[in-house]
Each structure stands twice: as C-alpha cells, then as structure tokens.
C-alpha positions, -999 to +999 in steps of 0.1 A: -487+218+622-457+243+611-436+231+637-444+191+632-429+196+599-403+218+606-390+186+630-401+160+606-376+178+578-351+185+603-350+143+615-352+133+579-322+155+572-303+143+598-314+111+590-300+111+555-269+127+569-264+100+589-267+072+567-247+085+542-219+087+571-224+055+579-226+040+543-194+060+530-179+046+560-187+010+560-181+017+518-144+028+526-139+004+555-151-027+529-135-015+498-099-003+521-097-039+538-072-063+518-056-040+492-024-056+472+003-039+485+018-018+463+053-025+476+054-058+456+065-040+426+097-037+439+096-080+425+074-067+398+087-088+363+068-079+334+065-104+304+092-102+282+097-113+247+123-142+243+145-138+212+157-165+191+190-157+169+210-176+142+243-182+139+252-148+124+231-129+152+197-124+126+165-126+146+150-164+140+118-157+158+101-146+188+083-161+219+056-141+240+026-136+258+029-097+254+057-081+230+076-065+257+113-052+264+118-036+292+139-006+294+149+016+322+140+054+323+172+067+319+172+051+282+137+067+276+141+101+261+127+130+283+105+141+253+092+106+248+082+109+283+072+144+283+041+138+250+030+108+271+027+137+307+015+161+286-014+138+266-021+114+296-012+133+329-003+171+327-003+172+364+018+140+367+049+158+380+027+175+410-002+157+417-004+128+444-015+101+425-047+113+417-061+148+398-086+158+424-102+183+398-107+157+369-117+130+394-148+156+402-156+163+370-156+127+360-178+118+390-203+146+382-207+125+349-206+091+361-237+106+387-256+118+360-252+088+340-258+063+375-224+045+364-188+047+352-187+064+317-159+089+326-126+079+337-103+106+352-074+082+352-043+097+357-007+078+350-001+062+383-040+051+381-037+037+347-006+013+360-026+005+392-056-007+367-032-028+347-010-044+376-034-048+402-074-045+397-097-062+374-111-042+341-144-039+356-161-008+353-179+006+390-175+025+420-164+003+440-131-006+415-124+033+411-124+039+447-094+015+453-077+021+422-076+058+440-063+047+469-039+024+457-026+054+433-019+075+466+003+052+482+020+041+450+029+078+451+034+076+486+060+044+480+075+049+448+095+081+430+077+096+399+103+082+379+100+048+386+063+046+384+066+067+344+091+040+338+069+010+348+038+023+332+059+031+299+067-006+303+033-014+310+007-003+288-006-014+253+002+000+221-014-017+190-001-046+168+010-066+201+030-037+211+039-037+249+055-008+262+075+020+245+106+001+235+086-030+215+062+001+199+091+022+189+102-010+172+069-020+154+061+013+143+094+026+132+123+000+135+140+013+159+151+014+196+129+039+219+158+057+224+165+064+186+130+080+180+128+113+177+098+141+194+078+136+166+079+097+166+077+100+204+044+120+203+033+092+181+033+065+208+017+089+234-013+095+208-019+052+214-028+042+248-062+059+245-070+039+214-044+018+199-071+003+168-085+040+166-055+055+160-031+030+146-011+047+119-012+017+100-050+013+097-061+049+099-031+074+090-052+107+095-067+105+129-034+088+140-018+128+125-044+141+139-043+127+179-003+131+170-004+169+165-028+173+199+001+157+221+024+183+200+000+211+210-005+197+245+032+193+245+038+232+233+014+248+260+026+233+288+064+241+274+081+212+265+090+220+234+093+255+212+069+266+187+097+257+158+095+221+169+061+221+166+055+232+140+081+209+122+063+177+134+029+195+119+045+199+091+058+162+092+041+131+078+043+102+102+072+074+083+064+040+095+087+013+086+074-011+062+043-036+080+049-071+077+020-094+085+036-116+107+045-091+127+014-082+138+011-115+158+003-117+194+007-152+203+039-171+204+056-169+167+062-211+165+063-213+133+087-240+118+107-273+132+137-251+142+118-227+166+099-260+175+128-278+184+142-246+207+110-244+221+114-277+233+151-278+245+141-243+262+113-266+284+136-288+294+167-270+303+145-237+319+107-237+315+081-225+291+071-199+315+109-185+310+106-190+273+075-169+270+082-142+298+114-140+304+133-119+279+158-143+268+182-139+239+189-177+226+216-182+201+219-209+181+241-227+157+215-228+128+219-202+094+186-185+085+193-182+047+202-220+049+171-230+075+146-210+045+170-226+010+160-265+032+124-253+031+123-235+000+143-267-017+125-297-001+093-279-011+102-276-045+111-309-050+083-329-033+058-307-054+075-319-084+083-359-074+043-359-065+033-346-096+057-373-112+046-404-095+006-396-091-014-398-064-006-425-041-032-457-031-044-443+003-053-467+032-088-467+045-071-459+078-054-429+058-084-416+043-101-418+079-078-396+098-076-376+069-114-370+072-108-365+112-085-340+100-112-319+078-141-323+104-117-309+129-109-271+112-122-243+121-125-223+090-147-184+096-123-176+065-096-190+039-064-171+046-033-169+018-012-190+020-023-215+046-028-253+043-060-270+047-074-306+042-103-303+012-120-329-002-125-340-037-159-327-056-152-336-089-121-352-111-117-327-145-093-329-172-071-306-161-085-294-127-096-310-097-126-298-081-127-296-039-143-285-011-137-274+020-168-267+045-193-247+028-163-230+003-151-245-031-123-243-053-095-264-078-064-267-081-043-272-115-035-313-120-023-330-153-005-364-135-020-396-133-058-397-120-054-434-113-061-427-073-082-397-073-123-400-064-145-379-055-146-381-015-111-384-017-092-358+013-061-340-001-040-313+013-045-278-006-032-247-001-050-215-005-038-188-032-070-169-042-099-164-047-112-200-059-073-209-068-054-234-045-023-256-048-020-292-044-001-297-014+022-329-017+015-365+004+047-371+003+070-360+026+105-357+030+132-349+061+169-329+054+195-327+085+229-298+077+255-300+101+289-289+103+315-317+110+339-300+128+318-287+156+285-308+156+267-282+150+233-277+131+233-257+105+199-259+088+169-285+091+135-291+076+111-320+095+092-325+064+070-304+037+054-276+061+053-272+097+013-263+091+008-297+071+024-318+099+046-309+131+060-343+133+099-338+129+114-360+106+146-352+108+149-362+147+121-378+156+115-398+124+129-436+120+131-452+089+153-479+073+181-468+056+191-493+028+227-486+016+232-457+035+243-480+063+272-502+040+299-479+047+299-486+088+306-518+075+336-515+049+346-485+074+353-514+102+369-539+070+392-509+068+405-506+099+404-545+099+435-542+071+416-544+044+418-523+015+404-508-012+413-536-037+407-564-011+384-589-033+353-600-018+326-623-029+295-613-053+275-640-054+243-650-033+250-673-005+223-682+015+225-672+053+209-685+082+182-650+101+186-660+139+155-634+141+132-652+117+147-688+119+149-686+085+178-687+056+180-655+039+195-651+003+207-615-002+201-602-040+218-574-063+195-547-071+199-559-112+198-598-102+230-597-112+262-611-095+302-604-107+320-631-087+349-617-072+352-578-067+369-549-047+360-536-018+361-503-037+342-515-066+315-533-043+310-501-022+305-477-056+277-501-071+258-506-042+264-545-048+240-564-017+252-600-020+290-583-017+282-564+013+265-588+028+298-613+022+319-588+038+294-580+070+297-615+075+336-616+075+340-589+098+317-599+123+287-583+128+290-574+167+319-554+156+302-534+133+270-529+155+297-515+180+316-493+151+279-478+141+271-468+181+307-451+180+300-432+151+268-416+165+235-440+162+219-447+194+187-467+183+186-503+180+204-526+156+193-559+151+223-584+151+209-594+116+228-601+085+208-581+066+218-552+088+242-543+063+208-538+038+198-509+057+171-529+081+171-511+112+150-479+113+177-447+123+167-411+124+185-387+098+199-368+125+219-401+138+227-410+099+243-372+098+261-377+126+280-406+110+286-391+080+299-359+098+327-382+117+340-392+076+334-358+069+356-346+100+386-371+097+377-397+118+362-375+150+326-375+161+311-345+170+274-344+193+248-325+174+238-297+186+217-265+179+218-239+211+250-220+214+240-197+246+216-186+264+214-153+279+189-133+306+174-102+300+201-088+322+228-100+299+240-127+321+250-158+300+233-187+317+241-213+294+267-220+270+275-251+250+304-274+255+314-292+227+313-332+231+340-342+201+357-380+204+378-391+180+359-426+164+384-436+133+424-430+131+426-410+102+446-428+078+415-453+079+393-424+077+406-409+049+403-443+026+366-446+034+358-409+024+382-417-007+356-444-013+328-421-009+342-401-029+342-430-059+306-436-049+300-398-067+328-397-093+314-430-105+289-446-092+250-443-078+260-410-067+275-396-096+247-367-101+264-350-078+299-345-100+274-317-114+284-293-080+318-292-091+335-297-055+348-322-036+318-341-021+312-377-010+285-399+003+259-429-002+225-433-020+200-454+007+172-473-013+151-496+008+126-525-002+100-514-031+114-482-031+097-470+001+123-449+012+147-430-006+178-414+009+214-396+006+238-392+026+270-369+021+293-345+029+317-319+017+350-307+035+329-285+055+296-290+055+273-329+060+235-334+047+214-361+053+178-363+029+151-387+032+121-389+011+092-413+017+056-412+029+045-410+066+028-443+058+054-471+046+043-476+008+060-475-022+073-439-033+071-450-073+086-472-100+124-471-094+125-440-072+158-445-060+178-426-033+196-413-063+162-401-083+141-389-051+166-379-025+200-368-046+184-343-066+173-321-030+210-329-020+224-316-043+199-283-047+208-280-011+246-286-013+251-256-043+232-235-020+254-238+014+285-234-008+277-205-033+306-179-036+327-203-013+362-217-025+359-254-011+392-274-001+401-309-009+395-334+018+425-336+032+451-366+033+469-378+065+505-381+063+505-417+070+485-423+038+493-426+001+478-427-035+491-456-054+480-459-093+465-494-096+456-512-128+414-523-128+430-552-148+454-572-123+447-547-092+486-542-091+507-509-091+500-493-126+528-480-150+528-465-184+523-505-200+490-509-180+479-473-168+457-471-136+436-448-113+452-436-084+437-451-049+440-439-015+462-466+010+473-468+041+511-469+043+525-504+043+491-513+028+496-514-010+510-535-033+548-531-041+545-557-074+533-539-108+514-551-134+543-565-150+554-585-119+580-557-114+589-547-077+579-512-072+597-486-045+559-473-033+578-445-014+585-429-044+545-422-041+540-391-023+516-361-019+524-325-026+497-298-016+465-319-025+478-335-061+494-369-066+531-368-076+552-395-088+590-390-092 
C-alpha cells in the first residue's frame, strides 16, 4: 500500500512538472509569436503640438491631440533626468530592460491576489506600455511587455530610450512629455528648470491628478521631496541641495483655465480659418500632430479690440432696436438648437440657447433644461413670449446676459501688402461659426458707387463734372421691367457734381452716371479691384444689388487705400516643421488696378464722403480717413467701408436672416460707429500720414457757385485734378495760369 503511494505521488509530481513545462512553453511560444518590432522607433513621430503665431511672434493658439514638443536628450538637464531614474528606475543605468528583483516581488503579489495589482515597471517597460501594448491589465500583456523591454535594450542606447519615454509619458493638465510640463507648470523651457522644479515633474507620472501641484499642493511637496531623498541616496545630488529644495515651496506660474485644455484649442474665426487653409495646403493630421509653427499676418491685440468692439456694439444696437419679429422657421431651428445641448452643468461664460419662462418689467425669466435664470432687459417687449428661444450667456449663479440676434462681420487689412490684420465672423465663435467676413454675402448698397465714379474718373471725368439728379425711368433686362431709381429723402437737385453726388449718397445721380459709363465697364473695373462673385449686369448695380463678401468689399477699398494697386488677401505668412525647415512662405500677388493720379481723386472724394458727408462721424478720429456708408433696402444691411493711409476696414451689421435691422439704421448709425471704435484702436500712439498726392495731380480752389477756379472775389475749396483736367477760367471769366497750383510737402500752396 506504502509503495502504491509512494508511485502515485511520484507520477503526480512528475505530472504537474510536466504540464507546467508544457504550458509555460506553449505560454511563451503564443504570447512570443508576432511581437511589434521594436526597431520601428527608429520612424517613431510622436504627436506634436502645432503653434499658431501673430504677426509680432505672440502665441495665437494651439492645435493637438497630446500637448507635446519634443526635445532631444542633450537639451534635457542631467538632473531632470536623474529625479525621474532615481523615482521611476534606480537601476535604469544597469539593468537590461527589466528589474528582475522587483519583477519577483511584484509577481509574488499579483499570485496572491490571482491578478495584476503590482506593476514592477521599470522605464524601458513603461515606454513599451505606451508605444506598443494595450492598457490591459494580465499576464499575458506583462509577459510581452518584458520581452519587448529586453530587446528595446537590446536595440537601442539608454539614452535614446530616457529621451523617448521623457517624450512620451503623461503629466497632468494635457502635459505630454518634459518640455510641454516644464511649460505648464512653470513657464518655461525644460532646459530652464532647475533640480527642484525637475524633481517636480518626476513626482507626476505615477499620478498626475494625485499629485498635481495645482489641485493638491501638499502631497505634490510631499512625492517632490521623496524623488529629492531618492535622488540624495543614490548620489545625485549633495545634502545642501537637498535640503534647499526641502526648504523650498514649489512656484508655479500663474494657471489659466484654458490652458488646461486637451483637445484642439479652435476657438475663434481666425484659428478657424488656419485650421482650414492648414487642410488644404498639408492635412489635419499635420495640423494636429505635427509640430508646426504657423505665422501669420494677423495682430492679436487687434484680432481681441474686433471682438471686444463688435461685441460691444451689437449688445448696445440690440438693446436699441428691440427684439426682432422672428420667423416660424427661426424659432424652429432655434428650438432644434436647445433640444440639441448637452448641458450636465452651466459653465461661466459660455453661450447657450434658453427659452422664455416669463416676460417681467425689468427681467426676463428663461429656462434652459431643468435650470432657470433672467437676464436684465428694459427695451421694447413688443416681440418677446413666453416660448420664445433667445441666446443667453451664463454669468452666475441665476444671472445671465442677453446675447444679441443680430450679428455683425469686420474685415482689417493692410493695403500695401494684402495682408489681414484682424477679423471677427460675427458676435461669438460659440453663438455661430459661420464666417461672415469671408463666407458671408450680402448686398452692399452704396458701398459699391465708388467702382463706378472710380471708372467716370479714369473716363475724364472729374470731380465737378455735372451729372443728372433726377429720376429717369430705366428699362431691368433681368425683370423686363422699367425701374425708377429714388433718393433716399425723395428728393432730387437737378444737375450736380460728381463730387457732390458721391458725398450725399444721391441714387437717381449714380444711377445716371452708371448708365453713361457703361455698365460692362464697370462690372470689369469691380473684378479688377478684387470681387470675384457675381454681378448682375443690372442698372441698379450701382444700388448695391449684388451680394459680395466683406473680405472682397476690403479688397477694393485696400487698392484706393494703396494708390491704385491691388493686393491678394492673405493671412499665413510661413509655415515651418518641427525641424525648423520653412515649408511654406507667402508670395505676395500685388497688380497695379488704377494709375494713380485717377486714384488719388477718388480717395480725395472719399475723403469728402467723411469731411462732409454720410460719413462725417468719422472726422471725430482726427486722421486722414476715407470711405463709404452701404445702406440697403429697409435698412437690412448696414455697412462701411474705409481706409486710412495704412490700414482698410470693412463692417457689416445685419441679421443672419434678411429682415429689417430698425427704423433708419443706416450704415452710418449701425456700421460707422464699430468703424470708427475699431479704427482709434489700430492707430493709438501712431502718427498717421496724409494720403499721398502723385506728382501728376493738383489741387485747384473751385468756387461751389460757378464750379470755376476760385479767387479772393468768390473763395473756394480746394479739389484734387488730374493735370490738364481743371478749369483754367475763374469765377470772374478770368484766365488762370493753373501751374502756378502746386504741392509742397502735403499742403496746398498758391504763389
């Protein structure tokens, strides 16, 4: 019986031996078979962050997947990579990949436990985790993250694979790698921070929310001052070191909330638009991983004044006109609108659609989901119901803001060059990221007129050419129809000046005048100047009909502005890889569109329009500026367009929905007032220049009374003329020597 047992023990010994042979080794042979190859590092490209710049080289925004910039170890300082050794890896330096010892001790645990609790990791198994295996927590995932560890070691120096993991891992607050950390935490480049701030990052990977020094200062010191100790025993750094970061608070720079973003940073119709151009001339994979630096033509502190202005300004022309009459089709995808948001919480400052509970005397009463609030209202109630949707945004507590219907578009660019210099595509990018000021098309009422005495111009007329004011019917080959043009008074003043017609907006004039010089002509002139969208070949082209984008209205008004020469828009100056290789660069596209002799008398025009006509708010700037008001039919859209020697600005105001903005909101009372805001704005502390005069031009005193050369009998204002152009009779039928008539640095002379 002793010895059946002793052979029955025996066989079940060697039994159990067996199998666990054979299962180890069909356990290596199936979890060895088809491991990455570690040698594919050597194409390894982490994601990058993308960088977008201003003009002056100040950060615009950022594009990512992770928050990384990679940096080579040689720009890592040893004792930044000595706390992460000495916290993570003590036997980094020596070991093959793996810690034999702590892989025991872990497994020990994980055995007891009957699964993976304890890790053992050391650095080259952390970056195997993270580059190559899935999260998942079992035996079968450890046993090839330990083999792949061995050959990484096997493959790669100990250098390289400290600098990829110190690219690699996760820091907190969307903090990839050592370089975008030592940024978020403390401002600066990795290779700025000092042992203290170094053993700072190498307390995160372990827990970057347990230990963030933003969130939880004292067990961030705390897991600081271990990697100090850890650092200390194994003799990186002295006991006086030490014993200074002990005695050392951690200094963070100063946490903004937006920072702490970890999807791409689109936030406005700027980054939008580079977001965009990026797609098309590279890719959105690029944009987001590729570690560009993209510089562009725009000027932060005049992108945020557009915002900050158009903002202001559509606040107050809401709260002046009322609440508009909203369509049933409005209110419907309105409704869509509030149905479609996700709401677990109201955050500050964010826009959301509400709608109406209840209409108080002075507040209004919404909803939004199952939370309630007001918002402050004392304008007309005419439209407002209860049901009614309305933007909002969110202040406090139960406190909101009414948030504007009406939108509005402004287009900066500088004349000389084309490029953009600031833009806002409406109220908010969160209300609506439709972009006005490129993609929107609306008519542009008198904005259009000088393309038309611009072409009379170079036609021979001149400023005190007379023209027609009087409504005479015209035949509409578009709507078979006769059309009779009208004055915005009903008013008409028989026979006028060009100049005269041009600075009171007159229609039936204009209209005269379009007619005269030939409306193919003009159509031609307007494509030259920089609008590429259709133009009917309708008299009442000259009105304003055709719907044009404010960028192409800018574009016009920046070849007056620039003496005659059209500059392409544009807004990316270069573009450059993460290893500092330019790979794109703009070349400017400038053609010149007007002589400038002809030029320079329509901006002398334009320049009457504000000295004394539906312009003249702006004379309140105190520079030279010129341009156009733009009022269309029942005041639906309201525009100006102008320029200064150096910088052009197109603003339209209207609603998304053609309707009527409010009684006699003009382009001079809705859109000149943001202008102008704007225009002090770009040219604070600047000294701005005259527009300058052409040689072969001259100003020639003219009487208002007979339109002849002015003396001291009938005294005159001086008007800009071509040479050869002006009268030589005065207004006493005296013939006048006009060469005596010359300029002398900017003023008018007469000898």
């Amino acid at each position: 019986m002793f010895k059946y047992v002793k052979y029955s023990l025996l066989f079940t010994f060697l039994f159990l031996i067996s199998f666990s042979v054979v299962f180890v080794a069909l356990f290596v042979t199936k979890n060895a078979k088809n491991l990455p190859d570690v040698r594919a590092l050597e194409k390894w490209k982490p994601a990058e962050v993308s960088y977008v710049y201003d003009r002056n080289g100040q950060l615009l925004t950022k594009f990512f997947i992770q928050n990384r910039q990679y940096v080579t170890i040689d720009k890592i300082p040893k004792y930044v990579r000595n706390a992460f050794v000495a916290i993570e890896d003590k036997t980094f330096y020596e070991n093959p990949g793996i810690d034999v010892a702590g892989i025991f001790r872990a497994a020990l645990r994980d055995i007891k436990e009957g699964r993976i609790v304890a890790g053992g990791s050391t650095i080259s198994q952390q970056l195997i985790k993270n580059l190559f295996l899935t999260p998942e927590k079992s035996f079968s995932r450890k046993f090839k993250e330990i083999l792949l560890a061995i050959k990484l070691n096997e493959v790669y120096s100990k250098d390289k694979i400290l600098e990829m993991y110190l690219n690699q891992i996760y820091l907190g607050h969307g903090a990839y790698g050592v370089e975008a950390a030592s940024k978020t935490y403390f401002g600066k480049h990795v290779w700025q921070i000092d042992v203290c701030e170094g053993a700072t990052l190498a307390a995160l990977p372990k827990a970057p929310s347990r230990y963030d020094p933003y969130r939880n200062i004292e067990l961030a010191t705390k897991r600081r001052n271990l990697v100090i100790r850890r650092m200390l025993e194994d003799g990186y750094i002295d006991e006086k070191t030490a014993q200074r970061c002990w005695s050392s608070p951690i200094v963070l720079r100063r946490f903004k909330e937006e920072d702490d973003v970890e999807e791409n940073q689109v936030n406005d119709y700027f980054a939008e638009m580079v977001r965009k151009w990026f797609k098309t001339h590279f890719s959105l994979d690029d944009l987001y991983k590729g570690g560009y630096k993209i510089y562009t033509t725009v000027d932060k502190n005049l992108l945020m004044t557009a915002s900050m202005v158009m903002k202001d300004h559509l606040e107050r022309l809401q709260r002046r006109v009322g609440f508009p009459s909203l369509s049933d089709e409005e209110i419907e995808n309105l409704k869509q609108m509030y149905e479609k948001q996700k709401i677990d919480r109201l955050e500050e400052g964010k826009i959301y659609v509400a709608l109406i509970k209840k209409v108080g005397r002075r507040k209004i009463w919404i909803k939004i989901k199952d939370k309630e609030g007001y918002f402050a209202y004392r304008g007309k109630k005419r439209h407002i119901f209860a049901g009614l949707p309305v933007y909002v945004r969110y202040i406090k507590g139960k406190e909101f803001d009414l948030v504007p219907y009406l939108e509005g578009a402004l287009i900066s660019i500088d004349p000389k060059t084309g490029a953009i210099l600031a833009i806002a595509g409406g109220y908010d990018f969160q209300k609506s990221k439709f972009n006005r000021a490129v993609q929107g098309k609306r008519q542009i009422g008198s904005a259009f007129k000088p393309i038309v005495y611009a072409k009379a111009i170079l036609n021979g007329y001149t400023q005190i050419t007379k023209i027609k004011d009087e409504p005479l019917p015209i035949w509409d080959p578009e709507k078979r129809e006769e059309w009779l043009p009208s004055n915005y008074d009903h008013e008409y003043r028989g026979d006028v000046t060009l100049r005269y017609a041009l600075v009171h907006s007159l229609n039936a004039a204009s209209v005269n005048l379009f007619m005269k010089v030939g409306i193919k002509p003009v159509i031609k002139l307007a494509r030259d100047l920089g609008i590429k969208s259709y133009l009917p070949p309708v008299p009442s082209l000259v009105l304003g009909s055709a719907d044009i984008s404010p960028l192409e209205l800018a574009t016009v008004y920046s070849t007056f502005a620039n003496e005659g020469t059209k500059c392409e828009p544009y807004f990316i100056e270069k573009v450059v890889d993460k290893k500092g290789k330019v790979v794109y660069t703009h070349e400017p596209l400038c053609s010149p569109v007007l002589p400038k002799e002809e030029n320079a008398v329509v901006v002398d025009m334009l320049r009457a329009v504000v000295k004394e006509g539906t312009g003249r708010k702006a004379r309140v700037l105190g520079f030279p500026v010129a341009g156009k008001t733009g009022t269309t039919n029942n005041y639906t859209d309201a525009w100006f367009a102008g320029f200064s020697p150096k910088i052009s600005t197109v603003v339209w105001v209207g609603y998304d929905v053609k309707k009527r903005i409010g009684r006699k909101m003009t382009g001079s009372a809705a859109a000149l007032p943001i202008w102008i805001d704007f225009m002090a704005s770009a040219h604070a502390g600047q000294k701005v220049p005259n527009f300058p005069i052409p040689e072969g031009d001259v100003y020639i005193p003219i009487d208002p009374i007979t339109d002849l050369v002015a003396n001291e009998t009938c005294p005159g204002e001086y008007i800009l003329f071509v040479r050869g152009t002006a009268p030589d009779i005065d207004c006493e039928g005296n013939l006048v020597n006009v060469k005596r008539f010359r300029l002398y640095r900017g003023s008018i002379n007469v000898k």
